[in-house]
N, C-alpha and C positions, 0 to 999 in steps of 0.2 A: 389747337387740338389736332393731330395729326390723326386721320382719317383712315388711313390703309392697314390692316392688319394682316397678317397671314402666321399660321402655326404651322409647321414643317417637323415631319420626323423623318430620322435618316432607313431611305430603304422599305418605306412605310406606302399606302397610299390605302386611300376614304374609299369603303364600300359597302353598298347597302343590301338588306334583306329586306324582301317584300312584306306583309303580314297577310295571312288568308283569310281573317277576319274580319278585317279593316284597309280602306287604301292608306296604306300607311308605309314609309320606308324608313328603317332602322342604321342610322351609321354608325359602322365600325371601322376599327383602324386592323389594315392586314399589315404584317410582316415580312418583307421576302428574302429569303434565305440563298444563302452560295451551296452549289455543289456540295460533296461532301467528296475527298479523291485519298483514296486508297493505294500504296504500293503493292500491287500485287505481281510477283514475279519478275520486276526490275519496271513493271508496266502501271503506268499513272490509270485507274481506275474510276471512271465519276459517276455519282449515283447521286441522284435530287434531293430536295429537302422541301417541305409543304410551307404556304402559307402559315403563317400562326397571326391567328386572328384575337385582336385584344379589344376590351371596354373603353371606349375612348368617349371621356367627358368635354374634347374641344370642338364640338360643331363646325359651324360652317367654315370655321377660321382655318381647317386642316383640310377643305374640300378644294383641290387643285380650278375645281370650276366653276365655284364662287368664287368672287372678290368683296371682302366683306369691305365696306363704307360705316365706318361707328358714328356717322353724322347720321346715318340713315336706320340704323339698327340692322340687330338680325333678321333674318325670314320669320316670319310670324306661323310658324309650323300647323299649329294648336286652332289657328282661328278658323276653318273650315269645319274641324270635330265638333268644334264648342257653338255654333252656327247649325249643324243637321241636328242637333239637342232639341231645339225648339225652343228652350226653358230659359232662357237668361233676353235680355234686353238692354239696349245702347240706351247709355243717359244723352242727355242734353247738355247736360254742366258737369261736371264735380259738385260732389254734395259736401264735400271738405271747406268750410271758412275760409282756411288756410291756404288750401291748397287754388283756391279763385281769389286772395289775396295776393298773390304771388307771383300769381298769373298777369294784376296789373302794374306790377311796377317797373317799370322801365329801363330803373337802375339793372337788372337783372338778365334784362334780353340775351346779350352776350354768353350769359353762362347759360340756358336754358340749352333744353334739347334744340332741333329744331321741328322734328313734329310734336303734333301733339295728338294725343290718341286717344280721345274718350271714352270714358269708363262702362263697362258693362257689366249689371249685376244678374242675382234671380232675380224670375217674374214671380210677382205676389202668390205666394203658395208654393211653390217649388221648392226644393232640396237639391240644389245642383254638386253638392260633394261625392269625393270618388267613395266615401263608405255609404250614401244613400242609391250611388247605383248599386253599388255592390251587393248588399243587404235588399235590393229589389232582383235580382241576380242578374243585371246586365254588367255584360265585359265590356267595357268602354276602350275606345283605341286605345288610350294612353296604359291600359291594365297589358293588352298585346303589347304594345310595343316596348313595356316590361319584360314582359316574359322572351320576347324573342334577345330582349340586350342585354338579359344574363346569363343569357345561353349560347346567346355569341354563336361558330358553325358546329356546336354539339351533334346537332341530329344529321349532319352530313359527316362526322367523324363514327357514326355510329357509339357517342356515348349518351346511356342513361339520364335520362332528369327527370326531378317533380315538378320544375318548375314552367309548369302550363298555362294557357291566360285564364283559363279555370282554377287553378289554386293562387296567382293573384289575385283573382276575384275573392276566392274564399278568406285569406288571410286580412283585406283590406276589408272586408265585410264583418269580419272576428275583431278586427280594431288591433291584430297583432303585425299589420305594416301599414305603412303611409307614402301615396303617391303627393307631396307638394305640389300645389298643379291649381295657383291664382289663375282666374278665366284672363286677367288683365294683363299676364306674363305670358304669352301662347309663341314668345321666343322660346322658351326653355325647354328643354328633353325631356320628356317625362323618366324618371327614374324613381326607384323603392326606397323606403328605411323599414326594414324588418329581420329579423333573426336568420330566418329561411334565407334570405339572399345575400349577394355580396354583400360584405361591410363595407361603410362607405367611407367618407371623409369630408369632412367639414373646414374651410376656412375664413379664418376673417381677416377682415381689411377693415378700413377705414379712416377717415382725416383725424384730429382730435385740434385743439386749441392751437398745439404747437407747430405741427407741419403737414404736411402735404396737403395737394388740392384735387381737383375733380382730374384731371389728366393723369397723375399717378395711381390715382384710384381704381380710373378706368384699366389701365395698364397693368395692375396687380390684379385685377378682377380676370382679364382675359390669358398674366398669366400662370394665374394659378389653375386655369381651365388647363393649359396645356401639360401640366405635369401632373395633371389626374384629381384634381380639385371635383370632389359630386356634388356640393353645395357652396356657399359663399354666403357667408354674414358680412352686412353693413353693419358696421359699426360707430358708425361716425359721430362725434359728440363737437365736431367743429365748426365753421363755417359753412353755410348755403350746403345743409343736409339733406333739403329735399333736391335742388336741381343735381347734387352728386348721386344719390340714389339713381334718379328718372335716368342716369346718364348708363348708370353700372347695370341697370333692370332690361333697359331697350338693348342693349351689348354682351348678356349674359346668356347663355345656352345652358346654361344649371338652374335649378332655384337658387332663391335670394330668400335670406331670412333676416330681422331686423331684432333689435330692444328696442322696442316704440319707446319705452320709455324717457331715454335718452333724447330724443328729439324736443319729449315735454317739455323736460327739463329745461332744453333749450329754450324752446317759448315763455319760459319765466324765468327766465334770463339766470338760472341755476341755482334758483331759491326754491327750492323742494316746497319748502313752507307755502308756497303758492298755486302749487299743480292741485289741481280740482279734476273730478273726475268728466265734466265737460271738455277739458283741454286734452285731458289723455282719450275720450272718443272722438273728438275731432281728429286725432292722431292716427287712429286706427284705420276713421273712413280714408284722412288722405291717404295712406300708405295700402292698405286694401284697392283702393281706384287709380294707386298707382302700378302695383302689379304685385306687392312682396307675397313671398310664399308660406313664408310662417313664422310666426311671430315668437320671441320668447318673452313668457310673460312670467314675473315672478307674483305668481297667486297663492303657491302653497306658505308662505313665509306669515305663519300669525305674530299678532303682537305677543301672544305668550312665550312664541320661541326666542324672544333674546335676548331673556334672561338666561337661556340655556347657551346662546353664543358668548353672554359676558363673562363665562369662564371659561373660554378659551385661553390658550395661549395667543392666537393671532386673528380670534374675533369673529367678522364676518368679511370676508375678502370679495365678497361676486359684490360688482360695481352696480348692479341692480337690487341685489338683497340691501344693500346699506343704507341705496336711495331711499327704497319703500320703509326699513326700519328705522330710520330718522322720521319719515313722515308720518309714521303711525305712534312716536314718542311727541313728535313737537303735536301731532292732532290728539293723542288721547284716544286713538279710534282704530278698532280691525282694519286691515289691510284691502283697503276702497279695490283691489285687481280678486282679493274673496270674496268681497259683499257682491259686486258690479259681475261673477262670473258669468254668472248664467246669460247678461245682455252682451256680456263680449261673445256668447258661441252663436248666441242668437245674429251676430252681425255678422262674423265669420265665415257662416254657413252660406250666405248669400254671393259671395266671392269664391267659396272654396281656400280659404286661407287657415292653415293649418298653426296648432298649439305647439308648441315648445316650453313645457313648460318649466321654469326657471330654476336651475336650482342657488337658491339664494343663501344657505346654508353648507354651504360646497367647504369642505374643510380644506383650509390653505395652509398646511401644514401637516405632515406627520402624525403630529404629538394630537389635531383634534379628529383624525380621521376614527369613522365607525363613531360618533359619540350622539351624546344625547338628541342634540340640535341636528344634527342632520338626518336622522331617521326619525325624527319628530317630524319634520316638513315632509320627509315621502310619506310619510303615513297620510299626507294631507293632498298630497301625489295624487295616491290613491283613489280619493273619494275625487278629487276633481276630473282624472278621468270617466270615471262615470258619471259625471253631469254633462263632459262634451259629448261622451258616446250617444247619452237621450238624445242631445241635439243633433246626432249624424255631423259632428265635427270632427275632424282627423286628429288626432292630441298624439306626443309622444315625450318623455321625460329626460329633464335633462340629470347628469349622474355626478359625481364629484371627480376632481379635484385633486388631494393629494392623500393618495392610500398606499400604505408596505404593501409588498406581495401576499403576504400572509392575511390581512384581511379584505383583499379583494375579490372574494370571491362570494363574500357575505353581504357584499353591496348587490352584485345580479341576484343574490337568491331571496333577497330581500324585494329588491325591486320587481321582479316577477311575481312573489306572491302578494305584496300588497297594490301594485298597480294592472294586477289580469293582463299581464304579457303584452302592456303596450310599449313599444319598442322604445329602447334604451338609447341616450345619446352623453356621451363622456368627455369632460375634457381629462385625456389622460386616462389613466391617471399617473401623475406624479409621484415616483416609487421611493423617492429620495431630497432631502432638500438642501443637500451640500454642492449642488452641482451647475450654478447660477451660467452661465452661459451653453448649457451643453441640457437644458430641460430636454430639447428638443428628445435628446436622447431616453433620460431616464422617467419622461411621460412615455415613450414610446412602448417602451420593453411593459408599462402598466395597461396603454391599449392594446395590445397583446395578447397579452392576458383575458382581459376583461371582453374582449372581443370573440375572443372563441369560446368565452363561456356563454355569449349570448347578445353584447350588445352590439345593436344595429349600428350604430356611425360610431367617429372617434373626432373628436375636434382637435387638428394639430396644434401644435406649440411649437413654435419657433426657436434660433436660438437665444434668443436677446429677449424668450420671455423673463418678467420680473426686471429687465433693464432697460428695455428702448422701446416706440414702434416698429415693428419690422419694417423692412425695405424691401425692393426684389428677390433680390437673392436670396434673403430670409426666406420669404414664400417658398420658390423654389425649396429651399432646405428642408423647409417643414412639413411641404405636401409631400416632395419624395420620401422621408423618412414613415410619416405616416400611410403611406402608401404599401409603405416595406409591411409596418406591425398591421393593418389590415388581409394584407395576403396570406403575412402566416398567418393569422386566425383565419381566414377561407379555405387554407389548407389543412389547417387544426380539424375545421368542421368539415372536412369531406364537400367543398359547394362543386356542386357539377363541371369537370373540364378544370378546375383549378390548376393542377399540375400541368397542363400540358403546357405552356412558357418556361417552367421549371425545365421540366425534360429537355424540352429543344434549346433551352440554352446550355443544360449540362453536356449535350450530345457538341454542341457547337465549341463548347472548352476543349472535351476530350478530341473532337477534329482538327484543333489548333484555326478554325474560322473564328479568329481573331474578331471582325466585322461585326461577323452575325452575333458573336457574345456581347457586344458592344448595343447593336441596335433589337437586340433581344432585353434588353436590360431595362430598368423603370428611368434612368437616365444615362440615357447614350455618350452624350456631352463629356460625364463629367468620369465615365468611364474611360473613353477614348484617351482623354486627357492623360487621367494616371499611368492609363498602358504608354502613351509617347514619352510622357516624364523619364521610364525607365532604356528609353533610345532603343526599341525595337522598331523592326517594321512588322508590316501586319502580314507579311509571310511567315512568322519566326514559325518552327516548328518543335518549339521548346518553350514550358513554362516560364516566365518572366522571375520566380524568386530561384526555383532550382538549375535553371541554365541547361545548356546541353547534353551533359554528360550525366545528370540529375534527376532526368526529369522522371518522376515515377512515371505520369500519362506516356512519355515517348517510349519508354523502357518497355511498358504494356504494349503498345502496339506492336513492337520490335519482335518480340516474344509472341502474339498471335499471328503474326504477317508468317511468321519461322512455323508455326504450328501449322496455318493454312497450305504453305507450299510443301510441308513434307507429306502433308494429307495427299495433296495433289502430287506428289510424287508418289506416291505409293498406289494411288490409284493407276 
């Protein structure tokens, strides 16, 4: 396990904002810009160019004065806020079977973390989630330290925002956004899922049967942090799932989100026919007291609806919905994650471990989007958020799948009024399904979409979805790309200071600062790259397709430079 990590941007460097609410310090990534130089009158001209300050989802791993050690985890941010609480208490044990099985076996050691960090829940009576401070009206740090990191240096540029630790409080209180924020994860940034804020971005990793193990895992977890990753789903359905988790949860500066499910399964060695609902809440306490931050649970999926999937064209495709609908055909029995809801919010709440909830019914295809089965289950959405909200549980919905353009817009307004405006989370959606190496894309142009009409995250897709697991460089591909379709929809929706990266990058093309267009960019790398491909240096003072004599930018300037001196001649 190689130990030393570091995330480096070019021209970039980690700086923080204080909070006036809370001792609390906010890091962002600044950008620093080259001159700008003018010919003026035969005379080279230089005039500054500002910081541009951006959301930066890589933690400590980008801070010049840390060295992060992944043997040792990140800084434990969190555990001072959640300690002046009063409200939560350090166990003794692990209350997990499984997770104190695991613990003795020796074959194991080697792969284990090497600390180990005991679990802390609520004390008897308490409500420790961020919607029951909320709704008591306390702004808790992690609500500040919201507000101040999506606002990034708005109030010293002098632009407008709503976005106050007072209307985080109100909206997380409304149950219309969700701070992820496990007491047992107090590595992680606190950040939003909600309409009002940036949209975020969700990715997954994970082993499966076939390949990879806990070191690439780790590896694509930190670096999907660095190309803008706001969440990370384990996914892992492979080998030693919990010591890969403990490994990606202690090393992660995002939440971590899981399908518990998937694990169960493991433990009955992938005979569905065996999961009882003892082994899937064993599942929850270990993964609660290990730190995840929310869980997707496929609850809305009844046995009635699949009759309504078996005339699909391609069924039921989420690897969660098929689990539970085999299990509810071979049982004869409603779907044990409906019946068992109200005890899973009730365990939830005691961690802070927020819902996701599944969408099991997610059309995998064209031909079954918008149909019976899948607005059957949000209709079921619906009524389940209002049994987490009684519980002061964080809940927030997950969306489909593969939708045309033309009916996406009937899935947000669908989902807002039957589920009370609890934030939307999408894979995609997928606008086409001729385009098998290149989803990456034609999900993307559908989170897009679906994102400026409202939903809060976008779970990317890679390119090798429908063919491989991804690998690095996938990740990379998949968070930049949906990095792209989140911005323009924060740009769609007017979010406070959006444009200003746009501008200063546009400003940096029209100045031919080559650099600064490069390390103004959501990937500098692979910019830079294409510009050297075409054998420029990074002086050229000509467009790279139009050339010198071409260039419309040069021609512009040509002709104001001639405007400005005959002004000044005339004067």
């Amino acid at each position: 396990m190689k130990s030393k990590h570091n995330i480096s941007y070019p021209n970039s460097h980690k700086v923080y904002k204080k909070g006036k609410l809370h001792n609390i310090k906010v890091g962002m990534r600044a950008i620093s810009q080259l001159d700008t130089i003018k010919i003026v009158n035969g005379e080279k001209v230089h005039s500054s160019n500002p910081l541009i300050y951006v959301y930066d989802t890589s933690g400590a791993y980008s801070d010049k004065n840390q060295q992060v050690d992944i043997t040792q985890g990140l800084p434990r941010i969190k555990s001072q806020w959640i300690k002046d609480r009063e409200d939560t208490l350090k166990l003794e044990k692990f209350s997990s079977k499984y997770s104190n099985e695991r613990l003795k076996k020796k074959e194991l050691e080697a792969l284990r973390f090497p600390l180990v960090h005991l679990p802390q829940k609520a004390k008897k009576g308490k409500r420790i989630t961020q919607v029951a401070y909320a709704q008591n009206g306390i702004i808790t740090p992690e609500m500040e330290y919201v507000a101040i990191r999506e606002n990034l240096n708005n109030e010293e540029l002098g632009i407008a925002t709503y976005i106050t630790p007072e209307f985080v409080r109100s909206e997380v209180a409304a149950g219309r956004a969700v701070i992820p924020s496990n007491i047992n994860h107090p590595e992680a940034e606190p950040m939003i899922i909600g309409s009002q804020f940036s949209c975020k971005v969700n990715t997954n990793i994970g082993n499966s049967a076939l390949s990879s193990g806990i070191d690439e895992e780790v590896e694509k977890a930190i670096w999907s942090c660095k190309w803008g990753g706001d969440t990370l789903m384990d996914l892992s359905t492979g080998e030693h799932i919990h010591e890969t988790r403990e490994w990606i949860i202690r090393n992660s500066p995002v939440p971590v989100g899981t399908v518990p499910l998937y694990q169960a399964i493991e433990k009955v060695e992938g005979k569905i026919e065996n999961l009882t609902w003892d082994i899937f809440y064993d599942t929850l306490v270990e993964q609660c007291e290990q730190g995840v931050d929310y869980f997707t649970i496929h609850a809305a999926l009844l046995k009635e609806h699949i009759a309504y999937a078996d005339q699909r064209l391609t069924g039921i495709v989420s690897r969660g919905g098929s689990l539970i609908a085999n299990w509810m055909e071979i049982h004869n029995k409603e779907n044990l994650f409906y019946t068992h809801f109200d005890e899973i919010c009730s365990l939830l709440n005691q961690y802070d471990v927020a819902i996701s909830l599944g969408d099991g019914l997610r059309p995998g295809s064209i031909s079954d989007a918008n149909d019976k089965a899948q607005f059957a289950e949000l209709e079921v959405s619906g009524e389940l958020v209002q049994k987490a909200r009684k519980k002061q549980v964080q809940i927030f919905v997950e969306g489909p799948g593969h939708v045309p353009l033309h009916k996406i817009k009937e899935n947000m307004t669908k989902q807002e009024q039957l589920c009370d405006g609890a934030p939307f989370y999408t894979l995609g959606p997928l606008t086409t399904d001729i385009a098998p190496a290149y989803d990456h894309i034609t999900s993307a142009i559908g989170a897009a979409q679906i994102a400026w009409q409202g939903t809060a995250m976008i779970c990317y897709v890679t390119p090798k979805e429908h063919l491989a697991l991804p690998n690095r460089d996938d990740v990379r591909t998949g968070v930049v790309t949906y990095k792209i379709a989140a911005h323009v929809a924060d740009l769609a929706k007017g979010h406070p200071g959006a444009q200003i990266r746009d501008n200063a990058l546009s400003k940096a093309r029209f100045d031919f600062r080559w650099k600064d267009q490069f390390n103004l960019s959501l990937d500098p790398e692979k910019a830079m790259e294409y510009y050297q491909s075409g054998r420029l240096d990074e002086n050229s003072d000509h467009c790279t397709m139009c050339g010198p004599h071409f260039c419309a930018m040069k021609l512009t300037q040509e002709r104001q430079s001639c405007k400005l001196k005959t002004k000044k001649d005339e004067l």
